[in-house]
C-alpha angles and dihedrals in degrees: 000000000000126000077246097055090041096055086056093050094052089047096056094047089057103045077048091056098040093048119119138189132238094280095045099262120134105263080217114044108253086230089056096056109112110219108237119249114207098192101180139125121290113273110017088111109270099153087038096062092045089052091049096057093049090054086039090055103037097239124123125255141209128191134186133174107224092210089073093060145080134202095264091049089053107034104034134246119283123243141180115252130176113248131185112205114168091358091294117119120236137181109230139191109239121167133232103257109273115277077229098046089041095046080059097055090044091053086052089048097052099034094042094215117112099219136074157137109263100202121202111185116203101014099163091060095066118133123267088240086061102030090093085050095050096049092048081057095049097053097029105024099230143103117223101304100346115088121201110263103244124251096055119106113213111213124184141189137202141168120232126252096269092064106041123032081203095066128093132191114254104234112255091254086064095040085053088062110053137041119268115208106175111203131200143188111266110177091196095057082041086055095057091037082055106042081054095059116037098265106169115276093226084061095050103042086043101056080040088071105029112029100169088079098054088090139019136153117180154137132260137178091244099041142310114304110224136190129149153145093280095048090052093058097041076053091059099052093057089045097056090045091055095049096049085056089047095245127149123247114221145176095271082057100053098042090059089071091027106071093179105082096207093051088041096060086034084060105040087050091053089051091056087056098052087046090067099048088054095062097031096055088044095231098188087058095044080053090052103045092252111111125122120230090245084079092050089048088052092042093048084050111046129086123307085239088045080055096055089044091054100045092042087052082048098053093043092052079050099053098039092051092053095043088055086043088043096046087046084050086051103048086052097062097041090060088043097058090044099046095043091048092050088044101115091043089044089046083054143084091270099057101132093042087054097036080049084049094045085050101048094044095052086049094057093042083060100039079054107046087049104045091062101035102224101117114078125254085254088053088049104056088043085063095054110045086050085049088051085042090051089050100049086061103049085059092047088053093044087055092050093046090051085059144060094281092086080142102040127113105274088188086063084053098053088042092074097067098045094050082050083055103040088051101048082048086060107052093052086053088058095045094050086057095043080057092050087049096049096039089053098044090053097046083051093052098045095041118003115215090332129144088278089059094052090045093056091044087047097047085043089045107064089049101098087195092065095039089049082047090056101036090052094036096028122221117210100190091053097051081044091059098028087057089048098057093041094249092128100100100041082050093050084053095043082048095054090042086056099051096042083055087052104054087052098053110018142059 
């Protein structure tokens, strides 16, 4: 199955194993869960997905890769205790609490919610010194001494044989008893994944084109050639940062995610390409409203594959412009539903000592989102420009404090930074819409309802950002053409989809 299907599968396992009856028991006996076990090739997102379903759920999560541990590590160390049986004393070997079991614990401790996915990555390369361990904690769920605290789903991967020479095949006895989920690369299910999260326009329109490339895993006589899913979006990033220093990405560069050195110059030379169109069919005016028709007439008559370049760097400009709007809406209400909820104790005589609080709580809510990697990059921003807007008013209300206004309202005070705020994140809603508008007008002018115009909808349509974005701010032009090209109900249940999602991770 899919990295999709697979999520679902993992989800429903886990809401199985976490629910309880009327009087708080697990409805199935935490000694009867069966850990999940994800078997699939290196790089098509396993760790990703698991990751995605705690967050999802709202449960904590904790991940671990078993190569990096020893027997010691996961088991604990021994140590001598004291010990009375029959009434005759005896000295007896005990270990320290696992460095897995007691992360867990950690993660209930700091979270403050009880359940949780314990991960474990690469569970069939474990040494042969671990290996029994790992099994006992497979079937029992404990390490040594330290059981697993219930209410927390384990849940492993592992690549085949074929794919690791570390790996080794689990006896039948120990597959009876988990649950096997296999996972493959699907570029289709990768595509929407990527039009959802940035991923760079020339990757997407590339593998587009050439899908065969999207994945391979192989031998070769001077090493493994490796490329994945894994390996496309690291290549995005650095893509994306190189272009924002003005540096040029190269072959060297590509080739250094690309393990597979004919993908990797097929690649490189396409980039180039792109590169040119970017520049040739002036992108950042089309975004502003300000092309000529020269550029429509270029763009009606190139190349059926020109045509997809240019709408898939379109679409990207698109969905890049409404994440940064929608992370700016969000921020703003972030600081909005701190500051209003610390109002009476800003209006009073401890303003500063409660601005310093907002400040240092939402700190530690980002440190935290992004030290353990579960929130996504939009959450994320949101955090942080809060976090700049919180800030802004502590310093408002230090000034005030430092003044004659000792009895002023230090929630005024606060106030002036967040309207600031409220106001620039307008204005880049605004100016997100006003890009959706442009963007649209000029793909109808240069090629009216046509295949180009479906393709940019479609690829719009399965990020559930920009349809959350349409759905809160509106945009008239996109639900006329949406409705035209009959996109209107997959978008309502994108939409659904998106505020559902909202209302698990967001204000």
């Amino acid at each position: 199955m899919n990295v999709r299907e697979a999520s679902e599968q993992i989800e429903g396992a886990v809401r199985a194993y976490l629910e309880r009856d009327e009087r708080g028991l697990l409805r199935i006996p935490f000694a009867m869960q069966r850990p999940l076990i994800i078997m699939g090739p290196p790089g098509v997102g396993k760790t990703a997905i698991v990751a995605q379903v705690a967050e999802k759920m709202g449960v904590s999560f904790v991940s671990y890769s078993i190569t990096h541990h020893t027997r010691q590590s996961a088991l604990g160390l021994p140590y001598i205790a004291e010990e009375e049986f029959g009434g005759v004393p005896y000295r007896v070997s005990r270990y320290t609490m696992s460095e897995i079991i007691a992360a867990v614990h950690d993660a209930i401790r700091e979270s403050g919610v009880a359940e949780g996915i314990l991960f474990l990555d690469e569970v069939n390369c474990a040494s042969e010194t671990l290996m029994p361990s790992m099994l006992q904690f497979l079937q029992y769920k404990q390490f040594g001494q330290h059981h697993l605290p219930e209410g927390w789903a384990i849940v492993c991967a592992g690549n085949p044989p074929e794919y690791n020479r570390a790996a080794r095949d689990f006896d039948p006895a120990m597959m009876d008893r988990l649950k096997r989920i296999d996972v493959e690369a699907d570029l289709d299910v990768w595509l929407d994944y990527a039009a959802a999260h940035g991923v760079h326009p020339a990757i997407t329109t590339y593998l587009s084109a050439k899908p065969k490339n999207f994945f391979r895993v192989r031998a070769a006589a001077s090493g493994a050639r490796i490329v994945t899913a894994r390996g496309w979006e690291d290549l995005s990033r650095m893509l994306g940062a190189y272009e924002r220093q003005g540096r040029a990405c190269d072959a060297a560069l590509v080739s250094q995610y690309l393990q597979d050195p004919e993908v990797a110059e097929d690649f490189a030379l396409y980039l180039e390409l792109f590169g040119r169109y970017r520049d040739d069919y002036k992108v950042e005016d089309i975004l502003d409203g300000s092309v000529d028709d020269a550029i429509a007439a270029r763009a009606q008559a190139a190349p059926f594959d020109e045509r997809v370049a240019l709408v898939n760097m379109l679409a990207d400009a698109v969905a890049e412009a409404v994440r940064d709007a929608s992370a700016a809406h969000e921020a703003v209400l972030i600081a909005r539903e701190r500051l209003v909820g610390a109002r009476a104790e800003l209006a009073g005589a401890g303003a500063l000592s409660c601005a310093e609080e907002l400040v240092v709580q939402l700190r530690h809510e980002l440190d935290e989102a992004r030290g353990k990697g579960l929130a996504s990059a939009g959450r994320q921003a949101a955090l942080a420009g809060a976090l700049q807007t919180l800030e802004a008013s502590r310093r408002a209300v230090a000034l005030l404090s430092m003044g004659d206004g000792a009895h002023a309202n230090g929630f005024e005070a606060a106030k002036a930074p967040f309207n600031e705020a409220t106001l620039a994140a307008r204005e880049r809603v605004e100016g997100a819409s006003d890009q959706l508008d442009h963007v649209l007008a000029f793909l109808e002018r240069a090629f009216g309802e046509g295949q180009e115009m479906v393709l940019l909808v479609g690829k719009l349509a399965v990020d559930p950002v920009f349809m959350r974005f349409v759905s809160t701010h509106g945009s008239d032009s996109f639900a006329r053409h949406s409705q035209a090209l009959m996109f209107q109900e997959r978008g309502l249940d994108l939409l659904r989809e998106a505020e559902r999602l909202a209302s698990l991770d967001e204000l």
